[in-house]
Each structure stands twice: as structure tokens, then as C-alpha cells.
C-alpha positions in Angstrom: -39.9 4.2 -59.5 -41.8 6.8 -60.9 -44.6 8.8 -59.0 -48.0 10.1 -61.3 -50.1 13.1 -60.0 -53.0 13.6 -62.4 -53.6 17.3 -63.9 -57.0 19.5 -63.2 -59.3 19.0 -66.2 -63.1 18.9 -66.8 -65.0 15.2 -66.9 -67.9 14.2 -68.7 -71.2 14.0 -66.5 -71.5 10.6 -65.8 -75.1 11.2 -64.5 -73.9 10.4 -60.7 -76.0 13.0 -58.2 -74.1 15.6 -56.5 -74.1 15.5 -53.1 -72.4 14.6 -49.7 -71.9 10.9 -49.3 -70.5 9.3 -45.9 -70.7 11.2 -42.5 -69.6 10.2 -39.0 -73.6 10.6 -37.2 -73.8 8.0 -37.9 -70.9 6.9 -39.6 -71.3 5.8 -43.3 -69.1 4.2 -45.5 -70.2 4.3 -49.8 -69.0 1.9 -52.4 -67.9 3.3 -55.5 -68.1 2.3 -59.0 -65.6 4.1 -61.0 -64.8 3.9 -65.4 -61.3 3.3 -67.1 -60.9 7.2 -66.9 -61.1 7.0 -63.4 -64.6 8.5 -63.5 -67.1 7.7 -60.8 -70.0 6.6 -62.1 -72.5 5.4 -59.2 -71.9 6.3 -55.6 -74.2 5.1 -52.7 -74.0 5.4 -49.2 -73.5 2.0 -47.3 -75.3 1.7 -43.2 -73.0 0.8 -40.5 -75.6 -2.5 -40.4 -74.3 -3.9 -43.5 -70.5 -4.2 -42.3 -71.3 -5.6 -39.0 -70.5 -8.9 -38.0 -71.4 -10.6 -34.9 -72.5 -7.7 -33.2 -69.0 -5.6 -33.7 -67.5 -3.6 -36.6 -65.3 -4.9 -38.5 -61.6 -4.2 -38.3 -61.2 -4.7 -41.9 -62.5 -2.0 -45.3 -61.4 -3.5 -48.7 -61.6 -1.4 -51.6 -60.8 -2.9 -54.7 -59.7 -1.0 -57.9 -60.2 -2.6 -61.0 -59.2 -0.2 -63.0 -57.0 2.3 -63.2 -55.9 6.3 -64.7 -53.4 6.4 -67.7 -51.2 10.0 -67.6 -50.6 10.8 -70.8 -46.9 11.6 -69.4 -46.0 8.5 -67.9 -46.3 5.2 -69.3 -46.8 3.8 -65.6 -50.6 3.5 -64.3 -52.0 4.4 -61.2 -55.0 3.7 -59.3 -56.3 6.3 -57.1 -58.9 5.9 -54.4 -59.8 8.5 -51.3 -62.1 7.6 -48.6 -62.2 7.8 -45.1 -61.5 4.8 -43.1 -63.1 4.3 -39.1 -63.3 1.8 -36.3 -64.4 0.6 -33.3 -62.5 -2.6 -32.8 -60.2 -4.2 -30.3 -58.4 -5.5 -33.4 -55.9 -3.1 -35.5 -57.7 -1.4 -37.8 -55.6 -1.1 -41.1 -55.2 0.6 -44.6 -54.3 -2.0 -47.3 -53.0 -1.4 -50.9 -51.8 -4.3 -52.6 -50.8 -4.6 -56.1 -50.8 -8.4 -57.1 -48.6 -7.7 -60.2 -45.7 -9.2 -59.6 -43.5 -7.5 -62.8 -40.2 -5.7 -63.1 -41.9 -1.9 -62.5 -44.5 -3.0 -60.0 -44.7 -1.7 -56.3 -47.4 -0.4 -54.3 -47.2 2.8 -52.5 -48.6 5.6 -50.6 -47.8 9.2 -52.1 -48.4 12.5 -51.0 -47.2 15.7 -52.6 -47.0 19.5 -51.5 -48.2 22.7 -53.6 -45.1 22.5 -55.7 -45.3 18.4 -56.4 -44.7 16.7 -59.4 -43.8 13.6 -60.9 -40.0 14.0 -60.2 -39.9 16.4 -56.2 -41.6 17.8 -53.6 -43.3 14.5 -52.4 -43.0 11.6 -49.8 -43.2 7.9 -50.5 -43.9 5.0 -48.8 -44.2 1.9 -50.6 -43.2 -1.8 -50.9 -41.6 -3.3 -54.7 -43.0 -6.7 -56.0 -40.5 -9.8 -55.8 -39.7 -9.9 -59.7 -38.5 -5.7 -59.6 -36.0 -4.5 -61.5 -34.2 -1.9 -59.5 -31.6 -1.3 -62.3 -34.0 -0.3 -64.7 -35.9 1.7 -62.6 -32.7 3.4 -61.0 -33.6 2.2 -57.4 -30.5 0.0 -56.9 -30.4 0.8 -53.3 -33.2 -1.3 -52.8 -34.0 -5.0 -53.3 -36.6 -6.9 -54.9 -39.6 -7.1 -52.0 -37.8 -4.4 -50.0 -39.7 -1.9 -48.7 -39.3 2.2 -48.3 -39.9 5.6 -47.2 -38.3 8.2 -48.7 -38.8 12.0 -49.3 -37.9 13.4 -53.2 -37.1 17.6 -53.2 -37.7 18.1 -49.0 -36.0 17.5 -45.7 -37.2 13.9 -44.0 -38.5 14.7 -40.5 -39.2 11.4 -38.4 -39.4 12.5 -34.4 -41.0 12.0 -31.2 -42.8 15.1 -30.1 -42.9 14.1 -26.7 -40.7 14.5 -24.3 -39.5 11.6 -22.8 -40.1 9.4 -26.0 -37.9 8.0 -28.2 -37.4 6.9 -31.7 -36.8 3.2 -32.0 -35.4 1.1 -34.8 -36.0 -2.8 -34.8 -34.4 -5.6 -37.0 -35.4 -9.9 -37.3 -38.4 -9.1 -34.9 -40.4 -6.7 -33.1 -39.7 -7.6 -29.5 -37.1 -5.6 -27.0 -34.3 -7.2 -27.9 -34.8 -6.6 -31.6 -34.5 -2.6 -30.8 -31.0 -1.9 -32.7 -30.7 1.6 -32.4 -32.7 4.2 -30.2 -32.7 7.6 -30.9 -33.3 9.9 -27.0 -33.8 13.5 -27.3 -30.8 16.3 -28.1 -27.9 16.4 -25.4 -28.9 13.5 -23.5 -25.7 12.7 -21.6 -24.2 9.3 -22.4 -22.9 7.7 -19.1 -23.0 3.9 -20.0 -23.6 2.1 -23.3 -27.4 2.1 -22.8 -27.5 6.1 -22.2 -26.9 9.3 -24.5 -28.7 10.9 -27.3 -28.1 7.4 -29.8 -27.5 4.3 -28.3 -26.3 1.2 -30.8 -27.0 -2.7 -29.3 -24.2 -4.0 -30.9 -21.5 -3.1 -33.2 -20.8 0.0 -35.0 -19.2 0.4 -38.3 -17.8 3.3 -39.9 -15.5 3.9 -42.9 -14.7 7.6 -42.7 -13.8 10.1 -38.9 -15.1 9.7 -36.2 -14.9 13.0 -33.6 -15.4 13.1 -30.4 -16.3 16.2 -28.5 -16.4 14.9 -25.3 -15.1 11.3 -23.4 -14.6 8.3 -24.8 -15.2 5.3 -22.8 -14.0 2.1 -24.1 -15.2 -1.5 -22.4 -14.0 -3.7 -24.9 -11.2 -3.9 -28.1 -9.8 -0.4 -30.5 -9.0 -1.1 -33.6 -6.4 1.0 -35.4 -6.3 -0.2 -39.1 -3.7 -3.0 -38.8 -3.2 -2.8 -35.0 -5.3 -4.3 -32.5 -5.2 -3.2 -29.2 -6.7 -5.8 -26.9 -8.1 -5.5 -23.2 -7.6 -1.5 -22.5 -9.0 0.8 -20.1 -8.2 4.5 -19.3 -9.1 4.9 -15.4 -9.9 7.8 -13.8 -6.6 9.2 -13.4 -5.8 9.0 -17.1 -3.7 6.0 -16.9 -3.9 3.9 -20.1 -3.9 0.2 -18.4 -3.8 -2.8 -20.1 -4.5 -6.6 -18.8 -3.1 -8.6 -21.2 -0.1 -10.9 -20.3 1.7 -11.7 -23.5 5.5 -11.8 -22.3 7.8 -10.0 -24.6 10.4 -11.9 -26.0 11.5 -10.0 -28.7 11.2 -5.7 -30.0 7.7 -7.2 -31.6 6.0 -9.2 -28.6 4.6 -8.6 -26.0 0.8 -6.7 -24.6 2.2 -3.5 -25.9 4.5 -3.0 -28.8 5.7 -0.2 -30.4 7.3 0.8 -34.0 9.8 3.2 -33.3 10.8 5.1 -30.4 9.3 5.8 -27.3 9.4 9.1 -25.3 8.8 9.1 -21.4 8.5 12.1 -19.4 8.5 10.5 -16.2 10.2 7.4 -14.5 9.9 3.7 -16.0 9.8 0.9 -13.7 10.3 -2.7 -14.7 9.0 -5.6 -13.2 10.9 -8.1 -15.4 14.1 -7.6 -17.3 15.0 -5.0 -19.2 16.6 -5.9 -22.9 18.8 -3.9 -25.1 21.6 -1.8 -26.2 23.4 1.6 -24.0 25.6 3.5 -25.1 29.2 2.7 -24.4 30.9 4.2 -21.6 34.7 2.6 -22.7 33.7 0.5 -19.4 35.9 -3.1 -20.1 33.5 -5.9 -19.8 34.0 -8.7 -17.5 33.5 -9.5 -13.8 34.6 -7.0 -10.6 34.9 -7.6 -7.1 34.7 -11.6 -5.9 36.2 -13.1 -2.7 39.4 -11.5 -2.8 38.5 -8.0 -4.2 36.4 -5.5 -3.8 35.0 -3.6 -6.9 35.4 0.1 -7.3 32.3 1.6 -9.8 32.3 5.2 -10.9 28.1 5.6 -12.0 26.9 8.4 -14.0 23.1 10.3 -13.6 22.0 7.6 -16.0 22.9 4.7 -13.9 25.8 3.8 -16.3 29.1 2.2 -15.1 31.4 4.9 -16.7 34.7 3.3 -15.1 35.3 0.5 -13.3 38.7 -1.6 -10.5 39.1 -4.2 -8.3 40.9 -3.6 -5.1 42.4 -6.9 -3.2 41.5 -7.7 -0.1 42.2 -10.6 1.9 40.3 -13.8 1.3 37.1 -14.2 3.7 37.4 -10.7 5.2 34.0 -9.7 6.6 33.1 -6.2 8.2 31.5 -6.2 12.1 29.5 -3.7 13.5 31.9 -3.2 16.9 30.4 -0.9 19.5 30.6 -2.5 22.8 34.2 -3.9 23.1 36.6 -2.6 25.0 39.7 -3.7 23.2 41.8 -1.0 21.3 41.6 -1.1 17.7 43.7 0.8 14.9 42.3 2.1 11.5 44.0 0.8 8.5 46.3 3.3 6.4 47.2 3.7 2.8 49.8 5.8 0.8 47.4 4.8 -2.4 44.9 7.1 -3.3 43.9 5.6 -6.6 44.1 2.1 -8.2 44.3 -1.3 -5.7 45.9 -1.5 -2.4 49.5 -3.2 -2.2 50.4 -2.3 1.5 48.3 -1.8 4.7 49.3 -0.4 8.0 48.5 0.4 11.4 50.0 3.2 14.2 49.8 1.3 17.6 51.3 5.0 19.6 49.8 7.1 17.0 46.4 6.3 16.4 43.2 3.8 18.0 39.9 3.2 18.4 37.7 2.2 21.8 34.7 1.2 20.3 33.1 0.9 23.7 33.8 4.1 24.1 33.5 5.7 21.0 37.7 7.4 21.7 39.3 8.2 18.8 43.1 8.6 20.0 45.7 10.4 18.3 49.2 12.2 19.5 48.5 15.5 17.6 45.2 16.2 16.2 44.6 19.0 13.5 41.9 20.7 11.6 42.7 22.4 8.0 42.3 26.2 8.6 44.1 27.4 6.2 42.6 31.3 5.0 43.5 30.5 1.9 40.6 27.6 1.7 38.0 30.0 3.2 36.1 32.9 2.1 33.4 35.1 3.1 35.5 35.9 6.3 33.7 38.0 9.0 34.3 38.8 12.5 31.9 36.8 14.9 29.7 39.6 16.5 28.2 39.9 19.7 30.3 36.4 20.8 29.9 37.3 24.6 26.1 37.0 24.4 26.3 34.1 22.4 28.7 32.3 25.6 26.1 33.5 27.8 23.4 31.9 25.8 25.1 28.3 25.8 26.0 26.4 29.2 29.3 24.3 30.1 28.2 21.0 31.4 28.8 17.6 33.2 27.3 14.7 32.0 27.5 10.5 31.4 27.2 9.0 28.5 23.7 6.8 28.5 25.4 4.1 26.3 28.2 3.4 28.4 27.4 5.4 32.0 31.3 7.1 31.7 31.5 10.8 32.8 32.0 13.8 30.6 31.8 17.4 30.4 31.3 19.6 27.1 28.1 21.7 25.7 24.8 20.9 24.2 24.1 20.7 20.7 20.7 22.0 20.5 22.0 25.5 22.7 24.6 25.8 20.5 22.3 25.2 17.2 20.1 28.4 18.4 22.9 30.7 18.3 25.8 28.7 15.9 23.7 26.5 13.6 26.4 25.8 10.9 28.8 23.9 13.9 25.7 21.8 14.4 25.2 18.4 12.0 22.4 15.5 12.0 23.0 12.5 11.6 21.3 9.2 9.6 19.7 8.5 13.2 19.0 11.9 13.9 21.2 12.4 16.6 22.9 15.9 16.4 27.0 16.4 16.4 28.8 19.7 17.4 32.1 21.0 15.6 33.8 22.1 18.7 36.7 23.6 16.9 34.0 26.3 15.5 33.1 26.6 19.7 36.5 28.2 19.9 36.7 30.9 17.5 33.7 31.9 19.3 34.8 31.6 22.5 38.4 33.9 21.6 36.1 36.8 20.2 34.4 36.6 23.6 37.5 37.3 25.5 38.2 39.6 23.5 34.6 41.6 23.8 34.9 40.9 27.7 38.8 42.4 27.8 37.7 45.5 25.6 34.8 46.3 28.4 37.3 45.8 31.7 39.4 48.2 29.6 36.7 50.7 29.6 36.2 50.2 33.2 39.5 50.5 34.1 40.0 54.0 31.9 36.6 55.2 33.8 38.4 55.3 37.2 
């Protein structure tokens, strides 16, 4: 709608006297009679007795206009009244404009301008449009008929609280509490919960273009991505994305978390339930290995995938014993095969057994590959005498068993000699005693070069 402010010009005397009319000591209001051209033409003062009422003021000041200014620009009419308006009431005291018309252009409003105001910018508006306007004709189609405004035309729009600790507050279908939709807090306020930061929303938010995001955001309920919904996620506080819904997956597009196209994972992936799809082929035959009268041979690569796979025989109900405490004599199994299945097994009853109860390992000759052209890195074992003198030959029984023994400790020997010293799955340590003896020849041989020197001393 459009906004009139009259131009300067010169009136007709209208014989009113000049003077001041109203005044605060005591207060004084005036009534006013005022011509078509918007001329006042009588002017008294009116006593605070005369708008008393039972003893109080009153809490209401009507001032009718019953007629109104015509610009000679516009074609819309205005009425314009000034006056100052006081109380003393424990009832609101209020400011009324009404305009009864109830036409297609018709609306009510407060206007005030700056030094550069006109018609069309630089002014402020609040107002309220009667029931029957036309908010196409008048180019205010962001409004609707009875709706009411505040808008500025050619400035900036400043609504604040100056105080600190106050807030703006916006309230919809009431003015209690819970009608507050939106309150604005001062600049930076940190937002720690959905009723703390600078803007806080009761209820949903819509928005049809970006949204960023500076700092966290903190989801209690649904996201919605255009056409995908995820439902029931939270990000705790070591970044992991958890979700709580249960739908089982049946297929590549069920389940609480789907996902078009591939997926990339840094780091492990462990799977309560089963896990359905297609490897890669590894030329692996399909079909069942091992069962009660074989035993299944897998090769597995670093992806956990049977690359090659046998059965070897074995016969029918064959079950393996831990045997430590017998005494009988046992004898290991040999082969000749050293691929594919076993066709033949044997035994050596004079060559080779096995005390379990003793833990003996019998054989006629025993050998240990020493062959230099398996080794390298060859050196001499230095200072070997003081490595003897460092370890101790003794006597001992076996705690297990109670038999007698003699031999050296592991632990001595792992001080000077810790590659003959190995620990097992128990952590009980082993000694490679054929490593003892190279050892124990360069000793001799350090001990037989010093009686040599003795001997050439004499």
C-alpha cells in the first residue's frame, strides 16, 4: 500500500489563538476540531477532571478523525493526528487507530519517515489491511487480507534487545510459553542442547537451499537426505556413527543401513550374522573336504580365501590323545609322501620311540643339518672360554616325573648365547645343545692356545 507525507505549504488563518495547549503540571489533554483540509479550527485545553472516572484515569484516549487530507499526488487519503498520550492506570494504556472501511485499499497504519522520506523509501510501517484487501492490486501479495505488518522501505530493519541477558522472542496461536517458536539469545551464545545457542527453534525447521555448519552438529532425532531417510542415528563421542535400528537385511537393498554402490573400509569389519555375496575365484573345486575318514588339507591366502584344497585318508574313528604320563613305548608314524593323500604308514620299533612319561625321544643315530653351504654370515665364536665360565654344568630331577638328569640352564646360557635359547607357547624356555658344542670346541681351543703360551714361557 501506498504511504502519503504531506508537503510544507502556508494555511489560511483559521482564527484559532496561538499558543501552547497541553502540558504535564498538570497534565492536560485538548480536543481538536479540524476542516477537510486538515486545518485546525478550534483547540481547547481539556482538565484531567473531565477524563476521570471513579476516582482513576482512564486507560483509554479516543481521538476520532472525521475527516481527512487529500495529496494532490496520491489518490489514497490519509488522516493525520499528533498528540501526546499519558497514564496513570493499572490497566494497559494503548494507542488505537482503526479504520472501519473495510475496501480493497484500506488498512490502518503507523508511519514514520526520516529526513530523506517520501512516498515510495526511507520510512517504517506498521499497520494492519482490512478483511476485503486486495493485495494483488496493491502489489502486497506477501500478505493476506487481515494480516498484519511491520516493514521498513529504503533502510536496514533493526529489532533487538539492548540488554544483556534479554532475548528476542517470537510467538505463534497464543501468547503463553509454550507459544514462543523461535528465541533469538545474544551473538556467540554457545549451543549445547536444543534449548541453548544464539537461535533456538521449538519445533521443526525447514529449509530449501545449504545449510553450513561451522561447528558440531548434534543430531537427536531423523536426517533426511532428499530421497534417503536415515532413521535412529547418533554420532557418540568417539566419532562412531551408530545406528539402533534392527531391520535384518535380506537382500543388497534391506536392511538399517544400505548402500548404492561400493563401500570402502579402512579398518577391520566384523559380522555378527552372515555374511552374503560373491569372492573372487581362487580355481578352489567346490564340494565337501575332510569327514570321518579324511582329513582336509586347506592352503588360505592373506584374504582368508581357500586358494587350494585335499583330503588325506585316515582311518575311520581315529582320535588324537594328549599322552604324557604313560610309560609304554610309542613310535611316530612315517611317510614317503610329501604331497597329495597318504597310501602307506609305518613305524621303526629298533629305530625310533617315544616315552611319553618321560618325554625320550629314542633314535640309533641322531643328526642335525650343518651343512656350510645352508649357512652364512659365519664367524668365529669369540671369547668362548669366558662364556663356559659364565654357564654351570648341572645335576638335576625332572619335577614332572622326579627322574635324574644332568645338563645346563637355559636362562645362563640365554645371557651369553641367546639365539640357542627358544620359548615356548607355555613359556617354558628350550636350549639347542648342539649350538652348546661349537661353543664349547672354541673354548678348548682358547684354553690349549694359553697352556701353549705357558709352556713356551718356561
Amino acid at each position: 500500500m501506498a504511504l502519503t507525507k504531506l508537503s510544507s505549504f502556508i494555511l489560511a488563518n483559521t482564527g484559532v489563538t496561538s499558543g501552547t495547549y497541553g502540558g504535564s503540571t498538570p497534565w492536560q489533554s485538548m480536543t481538536l476540531s479540524v476542516n477537510p483540509e486538515g486545518q485546525i479550527t478550534s483547540i481547547a485545553n481539556v482538565t484531567p477532571s473531565s477524563l476521570v472516572a471513579s476516582g482513576s484515569a482512564t486507560s483509554n484516549i479516543i481521538v476520532l478523525a472525521t475527516s481527512v487530507a487529500t495529496d494532490v499526488v496520491n489518490t489514497y487519503a490519509h488522516a493525520y493526528t499528533t498528540g501526546l498520550f499519558v497514564a496513570n492506570t493499572d490497566q494497559s494504556i494503548q494507542v488505537g487507530v482503526q479504520n472501519f472501511a473495510n475496501t480493497q485499499n484500506a488498512s490502518a497504519d503507523f508511519a514514520l519517515y526520516n529526513n530523506l522520506g517520501t512516498d515510495t523509501s526511507n520510512y517504517v510501517d506498521l499497520g494492519i489491511i482490512s478483511q476485503n484487501y486486495n493485495t494483488t492490486i496493491n502489489s502486497f501479495t506477501a500478505a493476506n487480507p487481515g494480516d498484519a505488518y511491520l516493514y521498513s522501505n529504503g533502510s536496514n530493519m533493526l529489532i533487538g534487545a539492548y540488554t544483556a541477558g534479554k532475548a528476542i522472542k517470537f510467538f505463534v496461536n497464543g501468547y503463553n510459553a509454550a507459544n514462543v517458536g523461535v528465541v533469538i539469545n545474544a551473538p556467540n551464545t554457545v549451543s549445547t542442547t536444543t534449548s541453548t545457542g544464539t537461535m533456538t527453534i521449538a519445533g521443526g525447521l525447514g529449509v530449501s537451499g545449504n545449510v553450513n555448519i561451522g561447528g558440531t552438529l548434534n543430531v537427536t532425532g531423523n536426517i533426511t537426505f532428499s530421497n534417503t531417510t536415515i532413521n535412529n542415528v547418533t554420532v557418540n563421542t568417539t566419532d562412531q556413527v551408530v545406528t539402533t535400528n534392527t531391520t535384518s537385511s535380506t537382500s543388497t537393498t534391506t536392511g538399517s543401513i544400505v548402500a548404492y554402490g561400493g563401500l570402502g573400509v579402512v579398518g577391520n569389519i566384523y559380522a555378527g550374522g552372515t555374511i552374503n555375496g560373491t569372492l573372487a575365484s581362487t580355481g578352489v573345486s567346490a564340494g565337501t573336504y575332510g569327514g570321518a575318514t579324511s582329513i582336509p588339507v586347506l592352503v588360505v591366502n592373506a584374504g582368508g580365501q581357500v586358494t587350494s584344497a585335499a583330503n588325506v585318508s585316515v582311518t575311520s574313528g581315529t582320535t588324537i590323545t594328549n599322552e604324557s604320563s604313560s610309560g609304554s613305548t610309542y613310535y611316530p608314524i612315517l611317510t614317503t609322501a610329501t604331497s597329495g593323500t597318504i597310501s602307506a604308514a609305518n613305524t621303526s620299533s629298533s629305530g625310533l620311540s617315544y616315552v611319553p612319561s618321560t618325554g625320550t625321544l629314542s633314535a640309533t643315530v641322531h643328526t642335525s643339518t650343518s651343512d656350510r653351504n645352508l649357512k652364512e654370515n659365519i664367524t668365529v665364536i669369540d671369547d668362548a672360554l669366558n662364556i663356559v665360565k659364565g654357564i654351570d654344568g648341572i645335576r638335576f630331577n625332572w619335577k614332572d616325573n622326579h627322574l635324574p638328569s644332568a645338563g645346563l640352564l637355559a636362562q645362563q646360557v640365554a645371557q651369553f648365547l641367546p639365539e640357542l635359547v627358544m620359548t615356548d607357547d607355555k613359556n617354558n624356555l628350550s636350549l639347542n645343545y648342539n649350538g652348546v658344542i661349537g661353543v664349547l670346541v672354541q673354548a678348548i681351543k682358547e684354553l690349549s692356545a694359553e697352556v701353549d703360551q705357558l709352556k713356551s714361557n718356561k
